[in-house]
N, C-alpha and C positions, 0 to 999 in steps of 0.2 A: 713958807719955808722951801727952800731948796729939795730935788729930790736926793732921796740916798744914792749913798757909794753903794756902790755893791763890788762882789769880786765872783770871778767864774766857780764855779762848782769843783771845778777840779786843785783850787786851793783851799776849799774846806776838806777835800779827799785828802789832797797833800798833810795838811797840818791836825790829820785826825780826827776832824771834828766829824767826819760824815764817811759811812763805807758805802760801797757797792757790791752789789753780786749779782748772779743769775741764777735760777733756780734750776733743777736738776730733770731729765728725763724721767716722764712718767707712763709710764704703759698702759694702757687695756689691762695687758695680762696683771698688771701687777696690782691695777684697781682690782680686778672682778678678784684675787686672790685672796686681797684682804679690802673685804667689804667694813665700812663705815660711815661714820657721819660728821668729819674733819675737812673741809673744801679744799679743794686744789684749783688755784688759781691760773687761770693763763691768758693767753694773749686781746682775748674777743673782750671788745667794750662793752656786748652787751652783756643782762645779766650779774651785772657788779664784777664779771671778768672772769665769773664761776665758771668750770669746766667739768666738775664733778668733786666727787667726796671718796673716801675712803681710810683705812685705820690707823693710818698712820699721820703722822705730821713734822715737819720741818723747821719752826717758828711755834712759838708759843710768845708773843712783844710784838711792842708795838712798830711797822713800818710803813716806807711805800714802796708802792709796786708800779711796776709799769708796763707796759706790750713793748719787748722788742722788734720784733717781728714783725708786726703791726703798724699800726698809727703812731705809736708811740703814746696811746692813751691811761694817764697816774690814777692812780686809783689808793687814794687812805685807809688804812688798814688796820683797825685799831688794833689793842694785842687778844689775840685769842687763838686757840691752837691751827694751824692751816697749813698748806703747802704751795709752791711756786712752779711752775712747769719748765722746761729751760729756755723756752720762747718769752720768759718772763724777768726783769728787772725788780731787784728789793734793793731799797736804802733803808739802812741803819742812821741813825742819829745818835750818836756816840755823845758828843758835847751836851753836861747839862746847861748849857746855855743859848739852845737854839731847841725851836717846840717844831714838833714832828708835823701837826696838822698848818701851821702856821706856814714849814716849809713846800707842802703838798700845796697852797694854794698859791704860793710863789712861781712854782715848777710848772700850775693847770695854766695860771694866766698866762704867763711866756710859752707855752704850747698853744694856746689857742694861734699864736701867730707864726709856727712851725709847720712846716711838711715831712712828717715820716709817712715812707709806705715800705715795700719789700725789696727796694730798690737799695733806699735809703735808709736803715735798718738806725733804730736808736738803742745802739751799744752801748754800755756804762763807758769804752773808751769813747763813743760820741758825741755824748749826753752832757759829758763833765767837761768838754770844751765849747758847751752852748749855753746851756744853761748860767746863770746870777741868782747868786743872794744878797741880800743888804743882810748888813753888819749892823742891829738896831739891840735894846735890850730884849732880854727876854718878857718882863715885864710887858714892854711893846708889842712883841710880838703874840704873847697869850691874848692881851685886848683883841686886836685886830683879828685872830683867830677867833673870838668869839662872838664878836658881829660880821662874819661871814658865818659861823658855822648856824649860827639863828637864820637868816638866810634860807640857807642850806635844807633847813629841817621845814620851814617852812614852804621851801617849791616841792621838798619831798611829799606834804601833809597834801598839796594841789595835786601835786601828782597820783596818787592815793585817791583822791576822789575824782579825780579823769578816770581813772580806772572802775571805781565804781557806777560811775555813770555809763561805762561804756557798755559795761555787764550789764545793764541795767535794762539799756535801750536796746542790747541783742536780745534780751532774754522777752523783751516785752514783742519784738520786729516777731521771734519765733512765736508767741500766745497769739499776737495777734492773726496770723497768717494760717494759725492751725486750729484755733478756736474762736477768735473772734470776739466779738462784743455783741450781747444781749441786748431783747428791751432795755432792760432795766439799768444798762449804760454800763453794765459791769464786764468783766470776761468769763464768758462760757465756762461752765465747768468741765472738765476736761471730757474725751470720753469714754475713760475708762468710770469714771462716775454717772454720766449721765450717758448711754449710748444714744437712747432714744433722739438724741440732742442732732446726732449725727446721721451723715449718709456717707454708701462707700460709692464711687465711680473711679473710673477707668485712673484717675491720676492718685488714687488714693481716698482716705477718708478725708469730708471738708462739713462743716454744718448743712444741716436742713437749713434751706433758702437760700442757700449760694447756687452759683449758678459756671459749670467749668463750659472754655470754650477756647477758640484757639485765640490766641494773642492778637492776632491780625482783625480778629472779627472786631473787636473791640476797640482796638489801638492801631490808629494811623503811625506806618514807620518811614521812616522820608531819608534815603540818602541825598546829603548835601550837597555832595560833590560826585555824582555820577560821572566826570567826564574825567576825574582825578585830574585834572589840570589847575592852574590858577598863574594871572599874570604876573610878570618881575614885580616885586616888591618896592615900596616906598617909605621913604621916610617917616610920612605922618599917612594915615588910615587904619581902617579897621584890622586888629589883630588875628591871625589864623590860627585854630585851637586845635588839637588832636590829640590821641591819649595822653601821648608826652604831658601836655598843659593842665593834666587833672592835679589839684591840689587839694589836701588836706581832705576833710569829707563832703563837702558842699562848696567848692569853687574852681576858679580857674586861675592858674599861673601863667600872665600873660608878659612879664616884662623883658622875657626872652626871645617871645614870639613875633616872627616876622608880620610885616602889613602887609596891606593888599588895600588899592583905591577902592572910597566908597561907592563906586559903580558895580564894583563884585558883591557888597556886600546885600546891593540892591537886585541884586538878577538871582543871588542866595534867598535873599528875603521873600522875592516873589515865586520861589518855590518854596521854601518851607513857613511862610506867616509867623516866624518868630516870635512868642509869648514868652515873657518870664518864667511862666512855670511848665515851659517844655522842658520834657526830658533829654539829656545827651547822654547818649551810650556807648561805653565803648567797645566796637565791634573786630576791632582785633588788635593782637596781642596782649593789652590788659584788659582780658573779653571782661566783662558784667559792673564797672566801674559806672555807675552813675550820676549824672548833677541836675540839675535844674540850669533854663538858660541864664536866668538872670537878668538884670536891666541896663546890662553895658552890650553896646554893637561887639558883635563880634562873626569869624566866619569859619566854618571847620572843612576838613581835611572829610578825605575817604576814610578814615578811620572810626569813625562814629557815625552813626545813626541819630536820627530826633525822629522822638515821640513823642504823640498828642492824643488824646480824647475823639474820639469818634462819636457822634451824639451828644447824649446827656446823661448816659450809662456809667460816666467814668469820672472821678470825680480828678480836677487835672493835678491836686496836688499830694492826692491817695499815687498818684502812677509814678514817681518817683519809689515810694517803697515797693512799690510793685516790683519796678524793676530792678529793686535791691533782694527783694526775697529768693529763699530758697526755691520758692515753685519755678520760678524762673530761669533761675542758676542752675537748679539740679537738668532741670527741662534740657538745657542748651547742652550742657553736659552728658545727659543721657545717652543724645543721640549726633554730636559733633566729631570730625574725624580731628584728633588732636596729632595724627601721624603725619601728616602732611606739611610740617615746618612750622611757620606764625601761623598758628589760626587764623580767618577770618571769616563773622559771619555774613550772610546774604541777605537781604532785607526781605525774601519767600520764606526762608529758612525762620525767621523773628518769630514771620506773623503765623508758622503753622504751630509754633511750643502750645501746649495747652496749658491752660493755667486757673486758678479758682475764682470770680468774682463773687462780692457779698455785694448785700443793697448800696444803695448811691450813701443812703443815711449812713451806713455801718461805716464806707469808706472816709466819710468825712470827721466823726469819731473816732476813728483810728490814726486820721492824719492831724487830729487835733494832741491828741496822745503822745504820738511822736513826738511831735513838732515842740510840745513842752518840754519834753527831754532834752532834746536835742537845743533848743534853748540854754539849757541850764549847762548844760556840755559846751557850748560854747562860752558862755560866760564864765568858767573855771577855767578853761584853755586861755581864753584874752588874758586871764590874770595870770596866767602858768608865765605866758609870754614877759608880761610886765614885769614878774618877778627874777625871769632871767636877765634881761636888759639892765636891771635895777641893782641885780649884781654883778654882772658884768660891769658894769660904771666903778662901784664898789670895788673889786678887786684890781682895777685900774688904777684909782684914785688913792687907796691905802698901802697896796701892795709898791708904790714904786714912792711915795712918799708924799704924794702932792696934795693929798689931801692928811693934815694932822691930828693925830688920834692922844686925846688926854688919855695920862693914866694916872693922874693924881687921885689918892681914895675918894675922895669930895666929888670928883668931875671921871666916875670911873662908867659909865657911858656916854657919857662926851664925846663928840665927834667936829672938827671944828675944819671948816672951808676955808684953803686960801689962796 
């Protein structure tokens, strides 16, 4: 089938069917005055656009909301008592012949391919000469609104366990690193229970059989790029990585990254012996960011450090948490001048932080531990991803008409490609 008509927003405003407005200045003074628990809305996408609460409210029905000010980011509303800030956009849905959530998903898809910022501010007079709706029934449109909003609830229910995974694996990064793992393969009990369990030295308390010592004793730090230089760039070769390139939590975002011939990458390599599971650190501006190398060439910038195992004291895939943990972080932190502009650290400076090691056994137990988590954390994210994509296609496809949605009682989830 053909896609639908549609007509600008600002002839559903015209012929009644749809208001606009803005929401009204809200104070400090006036929140802290009159304390409550009614949300007030405004412009920031994060947070569901929450800015705080208080006792009064503005709307009690159902609308959308938008960030003026802002991105111009919609956000569905359903009806419950709240307020709007005046940096903020509400649509009423006047006509019972057009469905409110059905409209908000109309509005998000045709914003994904908009730019508001503070420049370009998205005014109700702006908004209603960009924005399109199809003219379909309502019938149609409650369908479609509710094989997206299934969707919907579903990346939210992924997202919900990103979350709790993430708790998860912090809560486990801090037992581990402050208690440890027993013979018995378990974790220490704490030592406010068991003190005997523990000893105190100069960096705090750490278990009996750990062993504190400076960073450097243990762990080879290798700046890559001492000489901060690197030749004109090329079309095809090995890509140069620096904090910029750190993505998500265990990799590198390279499709921005300039190259460099594989002759640099070899006069790199024969200073630092590059392994997979060396550590890249990043040494300044986003100090304490860590990866692993990985098994694609690559060449970094003066902005990072690599770390390796000294001996056989270390186990090489425990020294990534390492250099995630607090001992480390607080460590740098302790004692770095943060007054001097971008931080950065010095690869003497690394190797004096002191820090707590447990047996080689303990390390590889604890990096087993992780490493399951964080397993599991990534396979909810891939599918987080897949679920967005899979509606993203979805709101493309239904939203403009190209894909036809039954609504006969018999065929009332029927979804039909053509």
């Amino acid at each position: 089938m053909a896609c639908w008509q549609k007509k600008l927003l600002h002839e559903w405003v015209e012929a009644g069917d749809i208001e606009l407005g803005r929401g009204d200045v809200i104070s400090k003074n006036d929140i802290n005055a009159h304390p409550g628990n009614y949300p007030i809305y405004s412009s920031s996408a994060h947070n569901n656009g929450k800015f705080g609460e208080y006792a009064k409210f503005m709307f009690d029905e159902e609308l959308i909301t938008w960030s003026v000010d802002g991105g111009g980011n919609l956000f569905y509303r359903p009806k419950h008592k709240f307020s709007v800030t005046n940096v903020c956009g509400y649509m009423r849905i006047v006509s019972p012949s057009l469905h409110a959530r059905f409209i908000y998903y109309c509005l998000a898809e045709q914003h994904e391919h908009l730019s508001f910022d503070y420049t370009l501010k998205a005014h109700p007079s702006v908004i209603r000469k960009i924005y399109s709706l199809p003219d379909i029934s309502l019938r149609r449109q409650r369908k479609i609104a509710r094989i997206l909003q299934t969707i919907d609830q579903t990346i939210e229910k992924t997202q919900a366990l990103i979350e709790k995974y993430q708790q998860i694996k912090a809560g486990l990064m801090h037992d581990l690193f402050t208690r440890g793992i027993g013979s018995d393969g378990q974790l220490r009990p704490c030592r406010e229970q068991s003190p005997e369990l523990y000893q105190e030295t100069p960096i705090g308390w750490i278990p009996r059989g750990w062993v504190f010592a400076s960073f450097g004793s243990k762990i080879d730090v290798i700046d890559p790029n001492p000489s901060h230089r690197y030749p004109d760039s090329v079309d095809y070769g090995c890509p140069i990585c620096s904090t910029e390139n750190f993505l998500g939590a265990d990799s590198f975002s390279v499709d921005t990254a300039k190259t460099v011939p594989e002759s640099t990458f070899l006069l790199q390599n024969a200073r630092c012996q590059f392994t997979p599971d060396d550590v890249i650190f990043a040494r300044k501006g986003k100090i304490g960011l860590a990866r692993r190398y990985g098994n694609d060439k690559k060449v970094f910038s003066h902005t990072v450090v690599v770390m390796k195992p000294l001996g056989n004291e270390v186990n090489a895939r425990w020294l990534l948490w390492l250099a995630r943990s607090n001992w480390l972080i607080s460590g740098i932190e302790k004692t770095m001048n943060t007054n001097l502009g971008v931080p950065t650290l010095g690869v003497e400076f690394i190797k004096k932080i002191p820090v707590p090691f447990p047996s080689l056994e303990e390390q590889k137990a604890a990096d087993g531990a992780l490493q399951t988590i964080t397993d599991k954390l990534d396979a909810v994210e891939k599918e987080l991803k897949k679920l967005k994509e899979k509606k993203s296609g979805l709101m493309h496809d239904l939203l403009t008409g190209a894909v036809s949605v039954s609504v006969e009682p018999k065929e009332e989830h029927a979804v039909e490609t053509v």
